[in-house]
C-alpha positions in Angstrom: -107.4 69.5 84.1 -103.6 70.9 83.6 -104.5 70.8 79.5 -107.3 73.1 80.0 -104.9 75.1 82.4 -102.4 75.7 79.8 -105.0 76.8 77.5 -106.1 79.3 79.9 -102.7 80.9 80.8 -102.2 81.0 76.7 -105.5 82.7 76.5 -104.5 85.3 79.2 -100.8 85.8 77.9 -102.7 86.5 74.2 -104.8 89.1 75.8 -102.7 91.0 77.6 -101.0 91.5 74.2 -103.8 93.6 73.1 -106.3 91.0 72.1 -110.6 91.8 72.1 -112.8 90.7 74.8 -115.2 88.7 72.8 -112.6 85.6 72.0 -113.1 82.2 73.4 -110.2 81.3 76.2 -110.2 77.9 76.7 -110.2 76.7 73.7 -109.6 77.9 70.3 -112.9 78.7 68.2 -112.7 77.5 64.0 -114.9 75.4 62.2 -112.6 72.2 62.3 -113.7 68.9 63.3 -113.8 69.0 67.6 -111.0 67.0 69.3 -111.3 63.5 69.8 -111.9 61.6 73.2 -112.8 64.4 74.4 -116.3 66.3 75.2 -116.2 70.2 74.1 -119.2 72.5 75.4 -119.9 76.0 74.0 -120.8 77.9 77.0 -122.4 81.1 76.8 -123.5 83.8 79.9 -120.5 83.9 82.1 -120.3 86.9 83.8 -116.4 87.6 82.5 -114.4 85.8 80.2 -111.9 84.8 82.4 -109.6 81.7 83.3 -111.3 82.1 86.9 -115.0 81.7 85.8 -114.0 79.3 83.2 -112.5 77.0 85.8 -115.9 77.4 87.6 -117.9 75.7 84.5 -115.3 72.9 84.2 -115.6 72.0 87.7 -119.1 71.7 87.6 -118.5 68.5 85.2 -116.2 67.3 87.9 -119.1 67.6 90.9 -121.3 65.6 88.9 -118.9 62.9 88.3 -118.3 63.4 91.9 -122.3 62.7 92.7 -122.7 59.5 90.1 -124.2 61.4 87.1 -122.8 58.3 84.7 -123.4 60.6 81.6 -120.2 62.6 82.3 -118.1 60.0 82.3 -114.4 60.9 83.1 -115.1 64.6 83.7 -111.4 65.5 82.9 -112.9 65.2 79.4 -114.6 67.9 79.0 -113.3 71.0 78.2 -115.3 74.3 78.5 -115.1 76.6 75.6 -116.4 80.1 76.7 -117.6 82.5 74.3 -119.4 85.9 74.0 -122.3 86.6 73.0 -120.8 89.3 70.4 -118.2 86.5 69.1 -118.3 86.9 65.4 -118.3 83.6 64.1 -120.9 82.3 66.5 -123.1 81.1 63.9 -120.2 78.7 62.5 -120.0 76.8 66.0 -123.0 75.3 66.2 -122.2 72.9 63.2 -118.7 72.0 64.7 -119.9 71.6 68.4 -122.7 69.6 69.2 -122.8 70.3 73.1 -123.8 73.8 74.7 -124.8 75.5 77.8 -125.9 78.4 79.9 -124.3 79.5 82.4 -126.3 80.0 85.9 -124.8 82.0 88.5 -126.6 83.0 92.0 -126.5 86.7 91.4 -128.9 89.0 90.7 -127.6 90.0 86.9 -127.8 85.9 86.1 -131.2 85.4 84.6 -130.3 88.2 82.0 -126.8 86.8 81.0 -128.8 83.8 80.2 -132.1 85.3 79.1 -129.4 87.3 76.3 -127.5 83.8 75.8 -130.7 82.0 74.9 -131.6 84.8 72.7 -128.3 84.3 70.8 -128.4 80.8 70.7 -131.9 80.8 69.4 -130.6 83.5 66.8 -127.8 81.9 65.6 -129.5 78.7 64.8 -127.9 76.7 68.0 -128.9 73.7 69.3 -132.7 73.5 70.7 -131.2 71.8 73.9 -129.0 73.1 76.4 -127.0 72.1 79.7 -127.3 74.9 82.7 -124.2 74.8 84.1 -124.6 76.1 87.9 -122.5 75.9 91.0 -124.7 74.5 94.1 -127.7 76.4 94.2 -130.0 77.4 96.6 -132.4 79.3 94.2 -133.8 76.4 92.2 -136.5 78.7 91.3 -133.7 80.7 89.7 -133.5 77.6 87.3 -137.0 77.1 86.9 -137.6 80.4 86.0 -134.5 79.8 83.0 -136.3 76.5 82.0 -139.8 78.2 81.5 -138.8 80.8 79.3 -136.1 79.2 77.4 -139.0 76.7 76.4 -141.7 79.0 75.9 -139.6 82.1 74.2 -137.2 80.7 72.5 -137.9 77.1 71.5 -135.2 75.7 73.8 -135.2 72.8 76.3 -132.7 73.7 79.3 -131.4 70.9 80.9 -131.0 71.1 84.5 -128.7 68.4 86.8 -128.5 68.3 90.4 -125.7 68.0 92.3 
C-alpha cells in the first residue's frame, strides 16, 4: 500500500500547486497500456477527490481479501484510480482500463453520486459491469436500490460483494 501512498502525497503536493479538481489522484490517467501485475479500477462517485476517501476504496479490496473473496487475490494489487465525473478524457479510459466501480457510501447524498456515475459511465461508453465498492453497510437496501436502477436505466450490471 506505500506505492499507492506516494502516489497520493504526489497527487496532493500537485494540487496544492494550483492544479483542477477534476484530476485522477492515485494514479495517473492516459491511454497507455495499465501496469502490469497489478489490478487498476476506475472508480467514480466518491464524495471528494481526496487521498482520504481514496484510501477508503483501496481498503475495501483489502477486507475482502481479509473475508476469503479468492477473486482479489493479493489485495496490495490493486490500486484505486479515482476520477470525476467531469474528467475530460473519460471517454479514453474505458479502452485502457478494463475494471470500474461505484462508489457507495452510507450517507444520504450517496445514491445520487452513483445514480450521476452510472449516468457517465453509461454515456461515455464504459463498461456494462461494475464493482460497488462500499465500507460495511448496514443499508443493504441502499445497494439494492443502486443494482435496480443501474440495470433497468442504464443497461449496467452492479456488482455487489459482502464483507
Amino acid at each position: 500500500m506505500s506505492d499507492q501512498a506516494a502516489s497520493l502525497r504526489q497527487w496532493a503536493a500537485k494540487r496544492n500547486e494550483g492544479e483542477p479538481a477534476n484530476e485522477i489522484i492515485s494514479q495517473p490517467a492516459s491511454a497507455e497500456a495499465p501496469q502490469k501485475n497489478v489490478e487498476q479500477v476506475v472508480v467514480l462517485g466518491l464524495p471528494k477527490l481526496d487521498q482520504e476517501q481514496a484510501a477508503k476504496a483501496a481498503n475495501v479490496f483489502h477486507r475482502w481479501a481479509e473475508h476469503g473473496k479468492k477473486w482479489v487475490g493479493d489485495a496490495e494489487r490493486w490500486r484505486v484510480i479515482p476520477v470525476s465525473r467531469e474528467y475530460p478524457d473519460l471517454a479514453k479510459l474505458v479502452g485502457t482500463y478494463p475494471h470500474w466501480a461505484v462508489w457507495v457510501d452510507d450517507d444520504l447524498d450517496s445514491f445520487m453520486r452513483v445514480y450521476r456515475a452510472l449516468k457517465t459511465i453509461q454515456s461515455v461508453g464504459g463498461p456494462k459491469r461494475v464493482i460497488a465498492l462500499h465500507p460495511p453497510m448496514a443499508r443493504q437496501g441502499l445497494l439494492a436500490n443502486i443494482q435496480y436502477v443501474a440495470r433497468h436505466y442504464f443497461n449496467i450490471e452492479v456488482l455487489v460483494f459482502s464483507g
